[in-house]
Chimera marker file (.cmm) of the C-alpha trace (Angstrom):
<marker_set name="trace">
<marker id="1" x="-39.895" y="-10.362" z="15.587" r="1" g="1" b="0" radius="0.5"/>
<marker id="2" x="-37.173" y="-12.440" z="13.850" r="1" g="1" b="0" radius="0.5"/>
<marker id="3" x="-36.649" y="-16.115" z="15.688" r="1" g="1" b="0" radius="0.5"/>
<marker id="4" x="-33.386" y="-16.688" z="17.034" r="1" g="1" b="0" radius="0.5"/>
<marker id="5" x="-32.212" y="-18.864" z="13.720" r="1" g="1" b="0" radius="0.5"/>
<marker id="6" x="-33.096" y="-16.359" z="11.554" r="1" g="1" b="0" radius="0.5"/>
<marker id="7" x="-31.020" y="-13.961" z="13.543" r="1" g="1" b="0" radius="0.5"/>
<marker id="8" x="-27.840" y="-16.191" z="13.763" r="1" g="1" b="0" radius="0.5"/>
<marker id="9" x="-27.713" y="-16.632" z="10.017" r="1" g="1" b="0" radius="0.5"/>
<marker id="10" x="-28.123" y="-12.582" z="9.305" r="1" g="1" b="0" radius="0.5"/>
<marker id="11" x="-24.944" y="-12.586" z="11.963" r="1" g="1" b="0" radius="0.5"/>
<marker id="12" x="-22.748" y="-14.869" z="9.955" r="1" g="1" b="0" radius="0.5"/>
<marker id="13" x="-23.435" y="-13.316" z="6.917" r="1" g="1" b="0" radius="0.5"/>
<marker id="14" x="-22.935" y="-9.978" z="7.881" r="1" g="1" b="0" radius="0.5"/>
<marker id="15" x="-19.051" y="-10.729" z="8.020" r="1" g="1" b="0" radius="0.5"/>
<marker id="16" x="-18.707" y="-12.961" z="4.550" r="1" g="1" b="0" radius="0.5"/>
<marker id="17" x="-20.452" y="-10.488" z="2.802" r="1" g="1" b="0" radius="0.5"/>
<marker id="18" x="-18.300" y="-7.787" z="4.356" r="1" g="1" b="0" radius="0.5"/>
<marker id="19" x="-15.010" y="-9.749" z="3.906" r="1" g="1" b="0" radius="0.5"/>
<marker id="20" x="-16.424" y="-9.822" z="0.302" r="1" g="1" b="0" radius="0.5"/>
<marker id="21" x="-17.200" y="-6.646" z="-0.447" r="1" g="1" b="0" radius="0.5"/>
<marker id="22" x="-13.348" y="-5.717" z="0.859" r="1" g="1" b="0" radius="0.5"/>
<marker id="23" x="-11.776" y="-8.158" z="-1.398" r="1" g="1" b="0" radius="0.5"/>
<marker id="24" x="-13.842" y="-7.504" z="-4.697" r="1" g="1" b="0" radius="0.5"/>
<marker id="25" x="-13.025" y="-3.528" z="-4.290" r="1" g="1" b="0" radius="0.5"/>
<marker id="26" x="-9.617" y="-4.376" z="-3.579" r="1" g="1" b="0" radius="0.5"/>
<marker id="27" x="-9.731" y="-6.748" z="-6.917" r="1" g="1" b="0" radius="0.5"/>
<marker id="28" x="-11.085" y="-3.809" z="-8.660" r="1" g="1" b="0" radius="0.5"/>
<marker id="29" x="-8.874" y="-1.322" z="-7.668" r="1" g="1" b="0" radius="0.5"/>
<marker id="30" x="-5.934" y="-3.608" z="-8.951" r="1" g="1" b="0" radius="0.5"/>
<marker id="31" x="-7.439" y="-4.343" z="-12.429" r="1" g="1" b="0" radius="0.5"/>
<marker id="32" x="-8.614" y="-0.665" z="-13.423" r="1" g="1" b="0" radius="0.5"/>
<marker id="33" x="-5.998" y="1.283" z="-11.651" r="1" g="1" b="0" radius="0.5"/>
<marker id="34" x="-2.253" y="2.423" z="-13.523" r="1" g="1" b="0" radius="0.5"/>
<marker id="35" x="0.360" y="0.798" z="-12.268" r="1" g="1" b="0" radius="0.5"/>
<marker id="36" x="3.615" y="2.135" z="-10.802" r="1" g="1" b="0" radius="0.5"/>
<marker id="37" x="6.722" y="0.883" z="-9.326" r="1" g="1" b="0" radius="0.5"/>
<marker id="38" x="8.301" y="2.646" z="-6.308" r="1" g="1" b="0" radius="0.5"/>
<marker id="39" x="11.162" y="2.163" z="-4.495" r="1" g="1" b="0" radius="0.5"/>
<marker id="40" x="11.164" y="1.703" z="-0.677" r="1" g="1" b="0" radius="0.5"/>
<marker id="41" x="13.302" y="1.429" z="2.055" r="1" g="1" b="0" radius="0.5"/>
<marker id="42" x="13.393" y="-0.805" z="5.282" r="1" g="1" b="0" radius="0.5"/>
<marker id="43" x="11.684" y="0.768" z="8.218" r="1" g="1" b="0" radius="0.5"/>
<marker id="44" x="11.757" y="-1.284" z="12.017" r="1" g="1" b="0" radius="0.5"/>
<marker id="45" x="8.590" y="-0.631" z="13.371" r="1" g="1" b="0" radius="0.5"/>
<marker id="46" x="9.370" y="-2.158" z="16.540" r="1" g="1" b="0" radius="0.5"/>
<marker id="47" x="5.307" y="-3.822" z="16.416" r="1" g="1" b="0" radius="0.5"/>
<marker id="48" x="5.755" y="-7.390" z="16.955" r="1" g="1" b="0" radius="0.5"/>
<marker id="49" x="2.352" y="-8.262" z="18.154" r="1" g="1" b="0" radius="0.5"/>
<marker id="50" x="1.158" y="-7.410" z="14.067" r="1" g="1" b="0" radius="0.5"/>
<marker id="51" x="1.342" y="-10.331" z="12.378" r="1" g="1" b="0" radius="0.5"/>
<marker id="52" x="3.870" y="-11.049" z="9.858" r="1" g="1" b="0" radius="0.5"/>
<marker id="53" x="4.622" y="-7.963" z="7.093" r="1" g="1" b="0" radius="0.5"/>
<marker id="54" x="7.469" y="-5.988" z="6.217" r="1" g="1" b="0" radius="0.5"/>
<marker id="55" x="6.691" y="-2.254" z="7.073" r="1" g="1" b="0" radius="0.5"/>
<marker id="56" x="8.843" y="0.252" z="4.811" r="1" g="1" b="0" radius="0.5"/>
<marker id="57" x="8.874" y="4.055" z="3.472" r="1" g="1" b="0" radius="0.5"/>
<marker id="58" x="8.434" y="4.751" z="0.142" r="1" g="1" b="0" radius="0.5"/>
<marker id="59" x="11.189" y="6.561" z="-1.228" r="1" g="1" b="0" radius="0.5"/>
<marker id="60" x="10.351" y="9.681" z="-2.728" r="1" g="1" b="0" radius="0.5"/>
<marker id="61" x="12.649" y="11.694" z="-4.219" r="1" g="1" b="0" radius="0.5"/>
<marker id="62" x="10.640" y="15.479" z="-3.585" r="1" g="1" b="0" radius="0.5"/>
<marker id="63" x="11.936" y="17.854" z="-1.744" r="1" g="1" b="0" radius="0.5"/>
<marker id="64" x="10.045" y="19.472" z="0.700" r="1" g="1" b="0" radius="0.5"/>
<marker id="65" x="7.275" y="17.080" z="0.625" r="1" g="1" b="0" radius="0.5"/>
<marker id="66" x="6.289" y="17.507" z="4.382" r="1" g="1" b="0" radius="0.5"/>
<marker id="67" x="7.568" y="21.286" z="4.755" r="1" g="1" b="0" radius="0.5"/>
<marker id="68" x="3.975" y="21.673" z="5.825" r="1" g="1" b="0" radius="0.5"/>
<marker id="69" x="4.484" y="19.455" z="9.079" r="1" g="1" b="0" radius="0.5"/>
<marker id="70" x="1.206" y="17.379" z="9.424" r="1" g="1" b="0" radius="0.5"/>
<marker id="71" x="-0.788" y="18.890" z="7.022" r="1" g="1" b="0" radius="0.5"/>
<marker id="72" x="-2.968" y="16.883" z="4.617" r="1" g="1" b="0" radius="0.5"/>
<marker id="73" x="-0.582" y="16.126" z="1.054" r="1" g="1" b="0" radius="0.5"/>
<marker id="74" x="-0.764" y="14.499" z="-2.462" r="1" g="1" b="0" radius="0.5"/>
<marker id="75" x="1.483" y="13.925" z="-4.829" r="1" g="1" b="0" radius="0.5"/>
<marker id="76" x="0.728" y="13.109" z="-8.508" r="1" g="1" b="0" radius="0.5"/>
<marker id="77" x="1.952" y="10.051" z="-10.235" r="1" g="1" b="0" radius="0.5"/>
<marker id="78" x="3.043" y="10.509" z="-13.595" r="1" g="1" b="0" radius="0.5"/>
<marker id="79" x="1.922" y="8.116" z="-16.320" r="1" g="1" b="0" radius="0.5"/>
<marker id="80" x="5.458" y="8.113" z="-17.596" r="1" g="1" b="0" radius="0.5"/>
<marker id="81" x="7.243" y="5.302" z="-16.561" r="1" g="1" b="0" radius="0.5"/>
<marker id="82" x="7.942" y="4.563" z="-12.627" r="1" g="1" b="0" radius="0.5"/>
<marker id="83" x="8.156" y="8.196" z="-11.609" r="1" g="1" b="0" radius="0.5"/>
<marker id="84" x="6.651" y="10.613" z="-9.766" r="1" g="1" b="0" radius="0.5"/>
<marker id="85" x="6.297" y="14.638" z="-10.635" r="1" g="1" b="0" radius="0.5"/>
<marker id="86" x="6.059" y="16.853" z="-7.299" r="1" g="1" b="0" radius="0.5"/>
<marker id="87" x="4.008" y="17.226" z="-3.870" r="1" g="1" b="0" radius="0.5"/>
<marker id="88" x="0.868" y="19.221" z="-6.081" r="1" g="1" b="0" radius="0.5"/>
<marker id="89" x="-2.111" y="16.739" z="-7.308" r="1" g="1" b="0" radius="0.5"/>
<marker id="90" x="-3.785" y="19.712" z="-8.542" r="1" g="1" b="0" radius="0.5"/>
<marker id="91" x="-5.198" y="18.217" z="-11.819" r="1" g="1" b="0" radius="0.5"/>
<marker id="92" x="-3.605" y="15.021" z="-11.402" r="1" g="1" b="0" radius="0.5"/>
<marker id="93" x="-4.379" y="11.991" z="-13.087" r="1" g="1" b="0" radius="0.5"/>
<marker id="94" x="-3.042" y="9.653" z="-10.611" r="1" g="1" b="0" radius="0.5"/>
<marker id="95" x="-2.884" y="11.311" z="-7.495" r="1" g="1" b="0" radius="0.5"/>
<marker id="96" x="-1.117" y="9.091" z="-4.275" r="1" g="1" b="0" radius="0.5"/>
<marker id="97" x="-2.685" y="10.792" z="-0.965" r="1" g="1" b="0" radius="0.5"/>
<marker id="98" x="-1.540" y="10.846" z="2.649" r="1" g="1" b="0" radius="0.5"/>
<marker id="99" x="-0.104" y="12.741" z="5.226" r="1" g="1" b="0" radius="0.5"/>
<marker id="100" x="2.973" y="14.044" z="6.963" r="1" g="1" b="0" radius="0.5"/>
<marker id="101" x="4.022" y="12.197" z="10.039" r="1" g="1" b="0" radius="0.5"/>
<marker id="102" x="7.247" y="12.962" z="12.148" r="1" g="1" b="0" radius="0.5"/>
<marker id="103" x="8.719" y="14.405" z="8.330" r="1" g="1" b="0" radius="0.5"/>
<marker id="104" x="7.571" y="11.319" z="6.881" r="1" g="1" b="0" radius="0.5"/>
<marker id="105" x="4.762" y="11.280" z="4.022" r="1" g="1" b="0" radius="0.5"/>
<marker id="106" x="2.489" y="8.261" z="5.179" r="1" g="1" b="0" radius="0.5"/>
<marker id="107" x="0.280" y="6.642" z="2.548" r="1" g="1" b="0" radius="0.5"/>
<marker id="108" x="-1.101" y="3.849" z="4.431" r="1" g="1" b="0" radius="0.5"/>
<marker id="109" x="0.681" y="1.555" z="2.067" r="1" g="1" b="0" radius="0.5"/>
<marker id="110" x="3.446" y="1.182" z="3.974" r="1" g="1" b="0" radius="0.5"/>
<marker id="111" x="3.178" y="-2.657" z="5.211" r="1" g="1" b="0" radius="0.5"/>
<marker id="112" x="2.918" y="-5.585" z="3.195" r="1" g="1" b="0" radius="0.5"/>
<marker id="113" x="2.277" y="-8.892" z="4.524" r="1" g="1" b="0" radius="0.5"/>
<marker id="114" x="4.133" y="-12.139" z="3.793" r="1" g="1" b="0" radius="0.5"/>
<marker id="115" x="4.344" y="-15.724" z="4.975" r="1" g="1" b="0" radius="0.5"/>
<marker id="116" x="6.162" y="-16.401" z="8.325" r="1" g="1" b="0" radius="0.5"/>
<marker id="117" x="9.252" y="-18.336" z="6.378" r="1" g="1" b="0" radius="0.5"/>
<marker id="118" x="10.274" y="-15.804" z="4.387" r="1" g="1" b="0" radius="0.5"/>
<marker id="119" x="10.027" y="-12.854" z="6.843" r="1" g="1" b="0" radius="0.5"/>
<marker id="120" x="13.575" y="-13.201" z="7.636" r="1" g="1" b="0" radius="0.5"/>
<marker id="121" x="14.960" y="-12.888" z="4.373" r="1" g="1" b="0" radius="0.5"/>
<marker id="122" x="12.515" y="-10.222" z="2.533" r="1" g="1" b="0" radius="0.5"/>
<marker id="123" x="13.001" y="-7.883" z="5.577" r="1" g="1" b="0" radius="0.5"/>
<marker id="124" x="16.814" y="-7.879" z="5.549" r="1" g="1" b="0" radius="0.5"/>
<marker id="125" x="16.328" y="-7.617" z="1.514" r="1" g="1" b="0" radius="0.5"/>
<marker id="126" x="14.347" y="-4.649" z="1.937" r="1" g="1" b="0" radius="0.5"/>
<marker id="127" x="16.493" y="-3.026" z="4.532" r="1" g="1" b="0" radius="0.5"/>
<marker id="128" x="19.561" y="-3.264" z="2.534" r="1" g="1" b="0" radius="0.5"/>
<marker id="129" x="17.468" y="-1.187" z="-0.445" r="1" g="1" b="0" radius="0.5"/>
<marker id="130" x="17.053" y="-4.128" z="-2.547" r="1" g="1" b="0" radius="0.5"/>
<marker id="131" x="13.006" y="-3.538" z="-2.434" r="1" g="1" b="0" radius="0.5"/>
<marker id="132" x="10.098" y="-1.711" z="-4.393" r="1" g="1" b="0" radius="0.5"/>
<marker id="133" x="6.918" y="-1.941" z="-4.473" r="1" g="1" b="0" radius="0.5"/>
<marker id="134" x="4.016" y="-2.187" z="-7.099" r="1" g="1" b="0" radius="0.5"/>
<marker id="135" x="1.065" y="-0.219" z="-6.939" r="1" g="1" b="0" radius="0.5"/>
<marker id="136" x="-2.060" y="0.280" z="-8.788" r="1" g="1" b="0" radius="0.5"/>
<marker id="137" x="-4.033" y="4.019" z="-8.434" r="1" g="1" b="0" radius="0.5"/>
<marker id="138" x="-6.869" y="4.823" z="-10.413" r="1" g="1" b="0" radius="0.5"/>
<marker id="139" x="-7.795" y="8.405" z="-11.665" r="1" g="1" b="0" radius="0.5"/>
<marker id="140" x="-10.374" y="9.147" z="-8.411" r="1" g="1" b="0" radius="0.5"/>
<marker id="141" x="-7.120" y="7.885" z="-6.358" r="1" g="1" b="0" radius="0.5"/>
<marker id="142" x="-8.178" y="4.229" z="-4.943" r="1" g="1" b="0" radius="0.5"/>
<marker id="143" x="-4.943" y="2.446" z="-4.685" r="1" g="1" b="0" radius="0.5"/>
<marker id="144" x="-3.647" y="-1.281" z="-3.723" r="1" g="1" b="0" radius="0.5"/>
<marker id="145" x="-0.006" y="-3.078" z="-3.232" r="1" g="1" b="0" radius="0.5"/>
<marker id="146" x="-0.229" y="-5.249" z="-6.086" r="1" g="1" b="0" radius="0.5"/>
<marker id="147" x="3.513" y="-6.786" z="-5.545" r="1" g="1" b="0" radius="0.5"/>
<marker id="148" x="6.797" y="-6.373" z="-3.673" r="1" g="1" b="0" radius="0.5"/>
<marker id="149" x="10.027" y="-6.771" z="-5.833" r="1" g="1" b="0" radius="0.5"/>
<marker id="150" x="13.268" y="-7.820" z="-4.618" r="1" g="1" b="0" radius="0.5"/>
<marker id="151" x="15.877" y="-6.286" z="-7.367" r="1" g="1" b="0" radius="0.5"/>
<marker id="152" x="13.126" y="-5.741" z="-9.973" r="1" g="1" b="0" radius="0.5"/>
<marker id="153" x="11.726" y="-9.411" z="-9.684" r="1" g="1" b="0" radius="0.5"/>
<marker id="154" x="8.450" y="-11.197" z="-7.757" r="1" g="1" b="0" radius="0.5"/>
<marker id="155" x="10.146" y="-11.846" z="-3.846" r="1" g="1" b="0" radius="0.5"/>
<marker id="156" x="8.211" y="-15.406" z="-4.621" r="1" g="1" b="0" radius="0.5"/>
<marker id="157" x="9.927" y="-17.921" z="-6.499" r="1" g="1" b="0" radius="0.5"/>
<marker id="158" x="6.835" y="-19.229" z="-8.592" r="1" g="1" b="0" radius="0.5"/>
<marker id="159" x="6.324" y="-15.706" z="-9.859" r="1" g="1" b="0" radius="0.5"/>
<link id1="1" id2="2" r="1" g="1" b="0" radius="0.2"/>
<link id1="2" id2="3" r="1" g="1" b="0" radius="0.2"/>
<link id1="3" id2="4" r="1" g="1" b="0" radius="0.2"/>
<link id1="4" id2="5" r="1" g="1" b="0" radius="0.2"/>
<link id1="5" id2="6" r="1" g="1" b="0" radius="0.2"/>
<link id1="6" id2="7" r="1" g="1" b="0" radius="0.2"/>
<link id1="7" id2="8" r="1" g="1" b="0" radius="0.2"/>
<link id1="8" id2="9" r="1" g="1" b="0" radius="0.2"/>
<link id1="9" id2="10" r="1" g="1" b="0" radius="0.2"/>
<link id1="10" id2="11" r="1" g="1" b="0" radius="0.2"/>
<link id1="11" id2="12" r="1" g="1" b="0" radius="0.2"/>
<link id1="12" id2="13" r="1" g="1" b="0" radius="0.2"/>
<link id1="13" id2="14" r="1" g="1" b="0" radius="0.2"/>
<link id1="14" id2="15" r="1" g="1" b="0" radius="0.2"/>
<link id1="15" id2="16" r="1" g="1" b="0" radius="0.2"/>
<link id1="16" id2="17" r="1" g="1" b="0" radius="0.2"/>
<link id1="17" id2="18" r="1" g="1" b="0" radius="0.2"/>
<link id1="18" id2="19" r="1" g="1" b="0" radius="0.2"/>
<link id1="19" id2="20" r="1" g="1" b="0" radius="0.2"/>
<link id1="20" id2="21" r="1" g="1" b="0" radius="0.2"/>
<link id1="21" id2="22" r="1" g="1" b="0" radius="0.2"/>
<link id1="22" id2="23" r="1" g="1" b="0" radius="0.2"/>
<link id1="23" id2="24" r="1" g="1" b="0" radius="0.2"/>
<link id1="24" id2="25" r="1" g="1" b="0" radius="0.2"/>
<link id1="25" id2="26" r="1" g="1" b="0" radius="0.2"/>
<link id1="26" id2="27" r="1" g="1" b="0" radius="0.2"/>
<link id1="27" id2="28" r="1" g="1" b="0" radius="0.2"/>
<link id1="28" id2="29" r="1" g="1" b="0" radius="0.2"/>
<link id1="29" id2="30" r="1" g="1" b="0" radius="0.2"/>
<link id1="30" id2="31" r="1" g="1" b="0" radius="0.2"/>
<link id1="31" id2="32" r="1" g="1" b="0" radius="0.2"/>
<link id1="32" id2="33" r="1" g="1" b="0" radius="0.2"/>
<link id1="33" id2="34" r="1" g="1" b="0" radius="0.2"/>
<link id1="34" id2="35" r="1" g="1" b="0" radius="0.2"/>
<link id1="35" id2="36" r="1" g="1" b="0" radius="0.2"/>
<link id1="36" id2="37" r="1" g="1" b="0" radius="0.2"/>
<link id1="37" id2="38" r="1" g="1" b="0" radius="0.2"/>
<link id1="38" id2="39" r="1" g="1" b="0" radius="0.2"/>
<link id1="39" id2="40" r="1" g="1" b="0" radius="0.2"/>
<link id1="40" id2="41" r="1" g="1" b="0" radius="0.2"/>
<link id1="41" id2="42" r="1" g="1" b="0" radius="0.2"/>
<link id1="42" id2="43" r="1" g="1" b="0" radius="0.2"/>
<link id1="43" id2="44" r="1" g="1" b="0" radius="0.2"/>
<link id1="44" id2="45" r="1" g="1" b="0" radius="0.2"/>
<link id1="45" id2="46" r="1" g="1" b="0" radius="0.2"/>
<link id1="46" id2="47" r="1" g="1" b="0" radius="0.2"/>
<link id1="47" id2="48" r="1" g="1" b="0" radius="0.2"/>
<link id1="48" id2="49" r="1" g="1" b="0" radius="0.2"/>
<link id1="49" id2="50" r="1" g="1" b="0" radius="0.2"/>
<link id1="50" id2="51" r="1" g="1" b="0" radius="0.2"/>
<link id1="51" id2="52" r="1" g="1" b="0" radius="0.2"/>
<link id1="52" id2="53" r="1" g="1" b="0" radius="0.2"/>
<link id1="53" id2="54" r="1" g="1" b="0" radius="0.2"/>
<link id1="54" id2="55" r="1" g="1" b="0" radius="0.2"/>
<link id1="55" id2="56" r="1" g="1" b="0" radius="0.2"/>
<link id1="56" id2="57" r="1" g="1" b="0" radius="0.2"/>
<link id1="57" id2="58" r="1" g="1" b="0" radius="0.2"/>
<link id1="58" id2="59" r="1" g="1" b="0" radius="0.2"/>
<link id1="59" id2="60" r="1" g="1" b="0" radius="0.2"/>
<link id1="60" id2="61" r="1" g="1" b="0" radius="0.2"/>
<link id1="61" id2="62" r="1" g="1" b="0" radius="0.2"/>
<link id1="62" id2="63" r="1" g="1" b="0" radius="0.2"/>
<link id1="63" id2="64" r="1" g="1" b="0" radius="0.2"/>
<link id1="64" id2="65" r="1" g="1" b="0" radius="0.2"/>
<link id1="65" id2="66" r="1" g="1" b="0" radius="0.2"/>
<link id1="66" id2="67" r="1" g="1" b="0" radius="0.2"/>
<link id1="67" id2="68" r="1" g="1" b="0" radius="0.2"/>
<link id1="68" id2="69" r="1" g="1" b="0" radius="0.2"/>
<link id1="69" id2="70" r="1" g="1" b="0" radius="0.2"/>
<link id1="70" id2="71" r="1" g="1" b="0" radius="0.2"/>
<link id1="71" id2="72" r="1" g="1" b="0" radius="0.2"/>
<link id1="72" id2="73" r="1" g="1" b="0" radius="0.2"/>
<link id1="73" id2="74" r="1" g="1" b="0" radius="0.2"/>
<link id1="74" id2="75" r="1" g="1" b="0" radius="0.2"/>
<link id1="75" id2="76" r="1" g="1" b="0" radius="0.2"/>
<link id1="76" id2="77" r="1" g="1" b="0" radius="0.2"/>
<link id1="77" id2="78" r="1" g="1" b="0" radius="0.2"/>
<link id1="78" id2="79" r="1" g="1" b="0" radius="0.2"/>
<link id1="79" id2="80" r="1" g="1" b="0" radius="0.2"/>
<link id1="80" id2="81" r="1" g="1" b="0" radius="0.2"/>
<link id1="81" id2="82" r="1" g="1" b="0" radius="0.2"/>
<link id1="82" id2="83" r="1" g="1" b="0" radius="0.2"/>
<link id1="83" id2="84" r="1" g="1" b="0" radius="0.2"/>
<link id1="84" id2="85" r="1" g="1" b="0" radius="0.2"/>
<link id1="85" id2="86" r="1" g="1" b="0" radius="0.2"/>
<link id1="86" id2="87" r="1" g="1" b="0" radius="0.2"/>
<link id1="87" id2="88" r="1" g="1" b="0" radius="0.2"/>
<link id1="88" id2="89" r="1" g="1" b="0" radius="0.2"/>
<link id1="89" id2="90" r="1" g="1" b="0" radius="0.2"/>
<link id1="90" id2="91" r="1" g="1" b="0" radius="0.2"/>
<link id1="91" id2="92" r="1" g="1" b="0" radius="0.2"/>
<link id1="92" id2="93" r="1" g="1" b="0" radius="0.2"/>
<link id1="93" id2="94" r="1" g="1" b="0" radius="0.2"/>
<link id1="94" id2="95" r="1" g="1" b="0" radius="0.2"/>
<link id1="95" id2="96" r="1" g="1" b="0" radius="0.2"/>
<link id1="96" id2="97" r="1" g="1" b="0" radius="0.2"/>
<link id1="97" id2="98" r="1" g="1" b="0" radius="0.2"/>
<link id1="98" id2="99" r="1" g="1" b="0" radius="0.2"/>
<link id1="99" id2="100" r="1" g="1" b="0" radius="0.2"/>
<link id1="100" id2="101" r="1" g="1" b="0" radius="0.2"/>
<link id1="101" id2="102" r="1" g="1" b="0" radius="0.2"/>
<link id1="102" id2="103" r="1" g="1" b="0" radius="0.2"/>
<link id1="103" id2="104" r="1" g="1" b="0" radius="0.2"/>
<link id1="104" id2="105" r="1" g="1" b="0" radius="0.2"/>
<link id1="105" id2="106" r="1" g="1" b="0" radius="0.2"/>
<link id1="106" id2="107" r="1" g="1" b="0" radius="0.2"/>
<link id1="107" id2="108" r="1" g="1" b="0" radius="0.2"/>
<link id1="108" id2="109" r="1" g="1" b="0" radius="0.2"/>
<link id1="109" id2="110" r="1" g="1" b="0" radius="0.2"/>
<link id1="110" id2="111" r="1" g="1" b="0" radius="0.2"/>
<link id1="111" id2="112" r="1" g="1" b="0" radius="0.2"/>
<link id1="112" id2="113" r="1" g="1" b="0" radius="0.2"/>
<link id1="113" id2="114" r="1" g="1" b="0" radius="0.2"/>
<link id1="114" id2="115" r="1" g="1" b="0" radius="0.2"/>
<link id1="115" id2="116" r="1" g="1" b="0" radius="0.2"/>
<link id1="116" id2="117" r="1" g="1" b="0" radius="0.2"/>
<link id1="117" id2="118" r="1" g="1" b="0" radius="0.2"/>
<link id1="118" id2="119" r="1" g="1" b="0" radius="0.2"/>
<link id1="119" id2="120" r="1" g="1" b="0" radius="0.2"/>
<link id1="120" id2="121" r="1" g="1" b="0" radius="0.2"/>
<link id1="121" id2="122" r="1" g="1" b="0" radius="0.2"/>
<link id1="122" id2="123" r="1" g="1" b="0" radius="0.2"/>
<link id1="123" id2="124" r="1" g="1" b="0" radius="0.2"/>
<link id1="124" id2="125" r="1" g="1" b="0" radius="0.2"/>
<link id1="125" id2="126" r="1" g="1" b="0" radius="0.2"/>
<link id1="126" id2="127" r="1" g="1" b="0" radius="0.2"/>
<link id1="127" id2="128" r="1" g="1" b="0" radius="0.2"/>
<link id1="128" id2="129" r="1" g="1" b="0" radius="0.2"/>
<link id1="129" id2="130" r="1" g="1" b="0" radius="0.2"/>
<link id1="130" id2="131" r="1" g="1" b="0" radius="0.2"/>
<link id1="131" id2="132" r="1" g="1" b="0" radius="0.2"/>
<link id1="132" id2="133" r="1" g="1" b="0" radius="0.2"/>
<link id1="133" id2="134" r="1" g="1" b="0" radius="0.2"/>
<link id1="134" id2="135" r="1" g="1" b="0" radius="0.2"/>
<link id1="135" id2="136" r="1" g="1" b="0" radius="0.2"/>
<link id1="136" id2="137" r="1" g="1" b="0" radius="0.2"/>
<link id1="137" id2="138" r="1" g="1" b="0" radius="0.2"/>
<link id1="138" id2="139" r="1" g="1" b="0" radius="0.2"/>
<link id1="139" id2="140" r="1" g="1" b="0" radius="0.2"/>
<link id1="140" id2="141" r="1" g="1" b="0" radius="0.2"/>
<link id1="141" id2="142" r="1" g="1" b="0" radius="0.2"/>
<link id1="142" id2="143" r="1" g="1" b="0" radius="0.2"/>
<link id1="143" id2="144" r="1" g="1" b="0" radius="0.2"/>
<link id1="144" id2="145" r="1" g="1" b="0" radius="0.2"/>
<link id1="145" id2="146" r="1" g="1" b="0" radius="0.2"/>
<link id1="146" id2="147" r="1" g="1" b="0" radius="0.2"/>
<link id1="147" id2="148" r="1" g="1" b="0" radius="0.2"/>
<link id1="148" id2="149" r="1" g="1" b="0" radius="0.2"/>
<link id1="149" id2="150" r="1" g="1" b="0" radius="0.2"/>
<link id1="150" id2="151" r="1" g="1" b="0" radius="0.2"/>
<link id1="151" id2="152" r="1" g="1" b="0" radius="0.2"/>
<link id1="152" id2="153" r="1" g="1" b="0" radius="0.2"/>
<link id1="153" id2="154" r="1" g="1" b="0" radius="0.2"/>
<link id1="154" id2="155" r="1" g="1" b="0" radius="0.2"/>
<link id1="155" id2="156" r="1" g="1" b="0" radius="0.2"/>
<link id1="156" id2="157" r="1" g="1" b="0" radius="0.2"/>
<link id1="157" id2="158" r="1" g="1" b="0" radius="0.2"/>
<link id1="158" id2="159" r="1" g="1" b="0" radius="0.2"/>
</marker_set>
């Protein structure tokens, strides 16, 4: 029977290790994957008990992407540039995943989070269609916000 110190030390590792394991995949994910730059456009979640972040839509330009209302979709990235072919990631290199929601394709990339003193500022950027966003999907589809632009360039200032 493990002692109660034993115990105590297995519980606050569990978490670190956990919280590792999160932010190495997450580190991985951004190193191996392609990169892409989308545009996006402001979104007011009306969620102010989340924490600081800037919650936007993509802004695909395919028609019909959620014809199939809530159905399971992909679309496939195209290693050409910033832009994106159509809804089918049949044979897809980079294929982006999600779902339809109220017409809306959801990736689950849709919030990014930023520091409470420039939450004004970024949001109102991003609502007036200023914004894109940076992402990095591998082959098997892992993906990861690397950056948010304001008009093409790092929102930070040290960037």
């Amino acid at each position: 029977m493990m002692n109660h110190k034993n115990l105590l030390i297995a519980a606050l590792l569990f978490p670190i290790v956990g919280l590792a394991f999160l932010a190495g995949t997450k580190a991985y994910v951004s190193s191996l994957g392609k990169e892409f730059t989308l545009p996006v456009i402001g979104f007011d979640p009306r969620d102010l008990l989340s924490g600081h972040y800037i919650v936007y839509q993509i802004a695909f330009d395919i028609d019909d992407l959620c014809a199939e209302y809530n159905e399971p979709q992909a679309i496939c990235l195209v290693d050409s540039g910033d832009h994106y072919a159509s809804n089918s990631a049949t044979d897809c290199e980079y294929p982006l995943t999600g779902f339809c929601q109220g017409g809306r394709f959801q990736t689950g990339l849709e919030r990014f989070y930023i520091p409470q003193s420039e939450a004004l500022r970024l949001d109102a950027a991003v609502r007036k269609g200023e914004g894109s966003i940076v992402l990095s999907v591998t082959p098997s589809g892992a993906n990861v916000v690397k950056a948010l632009l304001i008009d093409g360039q790092s929102w930070r200032a040290e960037d």
